[in-house]
C-alpha positions in Angstrom: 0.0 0.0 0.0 1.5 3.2 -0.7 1.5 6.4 1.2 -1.8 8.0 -0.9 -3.8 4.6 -0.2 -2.4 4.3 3.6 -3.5 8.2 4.3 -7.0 7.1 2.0 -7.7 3.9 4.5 -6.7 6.0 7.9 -9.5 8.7 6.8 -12.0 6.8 5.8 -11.6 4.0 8.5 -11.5 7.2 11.1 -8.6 6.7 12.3 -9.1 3.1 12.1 -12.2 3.0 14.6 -13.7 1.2 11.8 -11.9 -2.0 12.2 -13.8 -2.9 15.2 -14.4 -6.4 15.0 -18.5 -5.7 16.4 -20.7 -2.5 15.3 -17.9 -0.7 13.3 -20.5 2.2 12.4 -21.0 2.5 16.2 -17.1 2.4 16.7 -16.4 4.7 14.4 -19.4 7.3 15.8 -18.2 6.7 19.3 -14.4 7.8 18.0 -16.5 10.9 16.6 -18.0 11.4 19.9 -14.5 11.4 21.9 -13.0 13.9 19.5 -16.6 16.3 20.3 -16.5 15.6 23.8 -12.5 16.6 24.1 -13.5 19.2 22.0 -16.1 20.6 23.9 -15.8 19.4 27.5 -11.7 18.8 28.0 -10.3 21.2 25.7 -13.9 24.2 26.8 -14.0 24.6 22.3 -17.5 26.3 22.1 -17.2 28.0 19.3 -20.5 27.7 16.7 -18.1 27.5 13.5 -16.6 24.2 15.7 -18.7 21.2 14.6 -19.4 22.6 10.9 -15.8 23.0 10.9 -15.1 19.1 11.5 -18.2 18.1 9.6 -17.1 20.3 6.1 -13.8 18.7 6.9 -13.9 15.2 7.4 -16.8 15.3 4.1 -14.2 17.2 2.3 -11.5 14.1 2.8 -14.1 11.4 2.6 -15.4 12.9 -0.7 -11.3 13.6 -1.9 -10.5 10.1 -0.8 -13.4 8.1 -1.2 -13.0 6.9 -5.1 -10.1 4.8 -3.6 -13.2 2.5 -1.3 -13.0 -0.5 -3.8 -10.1 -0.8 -4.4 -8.5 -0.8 -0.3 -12.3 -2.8 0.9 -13.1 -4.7 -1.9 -16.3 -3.6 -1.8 -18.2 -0.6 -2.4 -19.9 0.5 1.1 -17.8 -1.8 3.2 -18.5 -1.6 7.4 -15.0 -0.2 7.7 -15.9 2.9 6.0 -17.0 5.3 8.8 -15.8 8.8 8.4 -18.9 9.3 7.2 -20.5 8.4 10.7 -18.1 10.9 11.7 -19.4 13.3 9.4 -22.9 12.8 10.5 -23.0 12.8 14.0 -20.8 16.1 13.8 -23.7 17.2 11.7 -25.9 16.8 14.5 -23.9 19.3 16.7 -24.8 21.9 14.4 -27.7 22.1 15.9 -27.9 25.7 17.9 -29.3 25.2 21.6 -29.9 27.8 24.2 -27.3 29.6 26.2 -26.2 27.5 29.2 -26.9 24.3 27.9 -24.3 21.8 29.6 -21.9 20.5 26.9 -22.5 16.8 27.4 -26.1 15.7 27.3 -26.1 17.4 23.8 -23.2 15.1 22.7 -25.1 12.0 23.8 -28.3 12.5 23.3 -27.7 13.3 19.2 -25.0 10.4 19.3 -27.8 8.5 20.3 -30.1 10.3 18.1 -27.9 9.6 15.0 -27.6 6.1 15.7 -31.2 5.7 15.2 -32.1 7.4 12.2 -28.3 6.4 10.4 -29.4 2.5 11.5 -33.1 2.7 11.2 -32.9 4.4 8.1 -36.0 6.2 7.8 -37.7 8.9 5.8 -35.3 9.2 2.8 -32.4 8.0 4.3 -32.3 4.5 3.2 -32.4 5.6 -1.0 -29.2 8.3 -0.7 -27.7 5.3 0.8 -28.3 3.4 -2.7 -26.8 6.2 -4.5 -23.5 4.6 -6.1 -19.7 5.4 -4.8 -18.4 8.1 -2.2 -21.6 10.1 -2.6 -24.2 7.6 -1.7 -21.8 6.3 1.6 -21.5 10.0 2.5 -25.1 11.3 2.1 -27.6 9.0 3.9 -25.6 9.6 7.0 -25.6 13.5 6.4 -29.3 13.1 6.1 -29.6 10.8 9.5 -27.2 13.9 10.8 -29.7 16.7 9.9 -32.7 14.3 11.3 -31.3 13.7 14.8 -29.6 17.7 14.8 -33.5 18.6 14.4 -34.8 16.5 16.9 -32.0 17.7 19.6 -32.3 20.9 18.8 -36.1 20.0 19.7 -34.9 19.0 22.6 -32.9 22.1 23.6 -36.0 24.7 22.2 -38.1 22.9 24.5 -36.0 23.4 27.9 -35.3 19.4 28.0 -31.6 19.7 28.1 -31.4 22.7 30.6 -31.9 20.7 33.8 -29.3 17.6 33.1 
């Protein structure tokens, strides 16, 4: 494997989080989730351009990247493939919530939220992921993304997340 095809398979595994032997599209969220939460809670990042930020980026790689999927999975929307789990549950911190919101029940509730809708696959999401190549692995989970970012921000217009 050359260098190209090695920095190709360490983006689009995330990192390798997809390699998980169980769940790999949960793996590679939950490595998404870390990188928010170290973000956010460790590192005190609460910047509104943050999470667009990561989400435009790691689309931007997967998209750049992703006409190599064949050829290093053998397949075509192999389970290995995850940054675009990353890209969608960073997608679904987009989602503006009232001042004073605590930093973590956001982050788990839309990971939880986004594992739903990019599982479940309803309302649309399930024929983007039928769309051939790069595009079709990338934009069902954008979609589950925007679904769950809805329903947490939802939950933050509401008042749900102010008392956790």
């Amino acid at each position: 494997m050359n260098a190209g095809d090695r920095f190709a398979w360490w983006i689009l595994t995330f990192g390798g989080s997809g390699t998980a032997p169980a769940a790999p599209g949960t793996a590679g969220s939950l490595a998404a989730l870390g990188v928010a939460a170290l973000l956010r809670g460790v590192l005190d990042l609460r910047q509104p351009w943050l999470f667009p930020a990561l989400a435009l980026a790691i689309g931007a790689l997967h998209i750049a990247v992703g006409g190599r999927i064949p050829r290093l999975f053998g397949r075509a929307d192999p389970p290995s493939v995850v940054s675009d789990e990353a890209c969608g549950l960073w997608l679904v911190f987009c989602a503006p919530l009232p001042a004073g919101t605590p930093w973590w029940p956001p982050l788990l509730l839309g990971f939880v939220l986004f594992r739903i809708f990019d599982i479940a696959k309803p309302l649309g999401i399930r024929r983007l992921d039928r769309i051939p190549g790069k595009w079709g692995v990338l934009l069902d989970d954008l979609l589950a993304g925007l679904y769950a970012g809805v329903v947490l921000w939802g939950f933050g217009a509401t008042g749900a997340l102010a008392g956790l």
